[in-house]
C-alpha positions as CSV (number, residue, x, y, z in Angstrom):
1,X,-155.9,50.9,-158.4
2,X,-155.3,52.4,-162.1
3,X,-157.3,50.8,-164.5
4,X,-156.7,50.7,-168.3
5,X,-158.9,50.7,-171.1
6,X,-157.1,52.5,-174.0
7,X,-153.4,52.4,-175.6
8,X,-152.3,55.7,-175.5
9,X,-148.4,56.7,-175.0
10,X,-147.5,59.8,-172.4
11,X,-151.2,61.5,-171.3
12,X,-153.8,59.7,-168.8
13,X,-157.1,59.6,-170.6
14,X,-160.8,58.5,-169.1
15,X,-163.0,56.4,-170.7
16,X,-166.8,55.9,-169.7
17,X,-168.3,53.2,-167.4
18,X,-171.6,53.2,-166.6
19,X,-172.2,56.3,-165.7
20,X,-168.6,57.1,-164.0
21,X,-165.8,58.6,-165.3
22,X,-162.9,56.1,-164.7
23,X,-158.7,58.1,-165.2
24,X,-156.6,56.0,-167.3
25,X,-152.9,55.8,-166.7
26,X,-151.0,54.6,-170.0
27,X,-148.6,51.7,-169.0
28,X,-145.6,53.6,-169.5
29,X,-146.6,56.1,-166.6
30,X,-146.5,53.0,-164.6
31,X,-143.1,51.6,-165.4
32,X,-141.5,54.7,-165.5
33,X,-142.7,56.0,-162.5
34,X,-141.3,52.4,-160.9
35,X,-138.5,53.2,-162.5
36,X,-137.6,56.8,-161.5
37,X,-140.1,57.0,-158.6
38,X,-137.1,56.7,-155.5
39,X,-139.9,56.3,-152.9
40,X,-143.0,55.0,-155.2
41,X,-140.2,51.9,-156.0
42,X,-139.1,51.1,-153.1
43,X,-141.6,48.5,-152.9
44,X,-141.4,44.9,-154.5
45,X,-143.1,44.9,-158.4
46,X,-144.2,41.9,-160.6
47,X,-145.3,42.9,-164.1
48,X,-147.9,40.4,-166.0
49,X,-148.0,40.0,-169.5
50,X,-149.6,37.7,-172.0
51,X,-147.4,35.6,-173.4
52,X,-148.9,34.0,-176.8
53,X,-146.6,31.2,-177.1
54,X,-147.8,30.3,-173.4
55,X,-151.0,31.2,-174.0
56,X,-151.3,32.9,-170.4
57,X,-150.3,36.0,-168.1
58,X,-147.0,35.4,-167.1
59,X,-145.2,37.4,-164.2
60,X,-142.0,38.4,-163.7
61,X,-140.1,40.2,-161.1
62,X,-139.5,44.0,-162.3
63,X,-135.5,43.7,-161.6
64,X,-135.9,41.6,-165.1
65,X,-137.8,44.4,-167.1
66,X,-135.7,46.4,-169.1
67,X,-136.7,50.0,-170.3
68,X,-134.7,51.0,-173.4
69,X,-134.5,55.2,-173.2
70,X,-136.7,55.9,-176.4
71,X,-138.6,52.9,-177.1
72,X,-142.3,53.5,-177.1
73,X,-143.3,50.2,-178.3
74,X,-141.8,47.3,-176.3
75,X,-139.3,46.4,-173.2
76,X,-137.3,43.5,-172.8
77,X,-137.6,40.7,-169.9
78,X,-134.6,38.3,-169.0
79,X,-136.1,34.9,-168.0
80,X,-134.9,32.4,-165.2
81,X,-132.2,30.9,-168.1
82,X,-131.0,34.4,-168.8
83,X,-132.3,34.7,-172.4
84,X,-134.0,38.0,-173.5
85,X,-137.6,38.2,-175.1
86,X,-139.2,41.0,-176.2
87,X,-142.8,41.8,-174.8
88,X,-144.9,44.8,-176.5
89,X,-146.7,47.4,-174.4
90,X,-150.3,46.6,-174.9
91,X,-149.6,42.9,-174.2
92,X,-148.8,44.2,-170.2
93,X,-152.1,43.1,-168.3
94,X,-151.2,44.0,-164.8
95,X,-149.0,45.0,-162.3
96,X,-148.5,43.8,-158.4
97,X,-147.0,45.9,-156.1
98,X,-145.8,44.5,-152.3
99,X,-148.4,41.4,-153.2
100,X,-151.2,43.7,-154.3
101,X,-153.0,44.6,-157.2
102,X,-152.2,48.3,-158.4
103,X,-152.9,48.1,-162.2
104,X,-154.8,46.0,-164.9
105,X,-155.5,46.2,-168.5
106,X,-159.4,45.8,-169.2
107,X,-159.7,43.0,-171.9
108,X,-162.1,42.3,-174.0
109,X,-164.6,39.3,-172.3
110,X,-165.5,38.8,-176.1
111,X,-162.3,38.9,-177.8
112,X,-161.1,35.5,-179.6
113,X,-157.8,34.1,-178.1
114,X,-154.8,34.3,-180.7
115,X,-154.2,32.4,-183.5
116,X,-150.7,30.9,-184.2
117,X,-150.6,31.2,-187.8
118,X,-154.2,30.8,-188.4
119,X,-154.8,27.7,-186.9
120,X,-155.7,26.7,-183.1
């Protein structure tokens, strides 16, 4: 499975746990390699990201992810009603390949849940 601990755009980094040295595969490398993989994406991917409107990892079929050539920030992701919404890299928490788990973001166990504009 590739874990993720860091942001960082094109090179797999390692971070430290425990006493282990764990790779780090930048979410890009993933979608890309779905993407232009032939035999790596052959299989059937869901992509989850947190939406904050919904407050929740949301999961949608990687036929309705759409890499822009160039963009190192965000993709876009049709919904069921055809409307387009644009969903940031870091905010990509895992990804499910044939039913099974092949990539997650570490997140924070600590970290406050966002604020919509300040207020709960």
């Amino acid at each position: 499975m590739y874990r993720a601990r860091v942001k960082h755009r094109g090179k797999t980094r390692q971070f430290k746990q425990g006493s282990e040295r764990v790779a780090v595969t930048p979410i890009q490398d993933i979608l890309h390699r779905i993407q232009w993989d032939e035999e790596f994406g052959k299989g059937s991917f869901m992509i989850g990201y947190y939406d904050r409107v919904a407050r929740m990892i949301l999961r949608v079929p990687f036929r309705k992810v759409h890499l822009a050539r160039g963009d190192h920030f965000s993709f876009d992701v049709e919904t069921e009603d055809g409307t387009i919404h644009m969903v940031p890299f870091h905010r990509v928490r895992e990804v499910w390949r044939n039913g099974m788990l092949i990539w997650q973001r570490q997140v924070d166990k600590d970290a406050q849940p966002p604020k919509k504009n300040g207020v709960d």
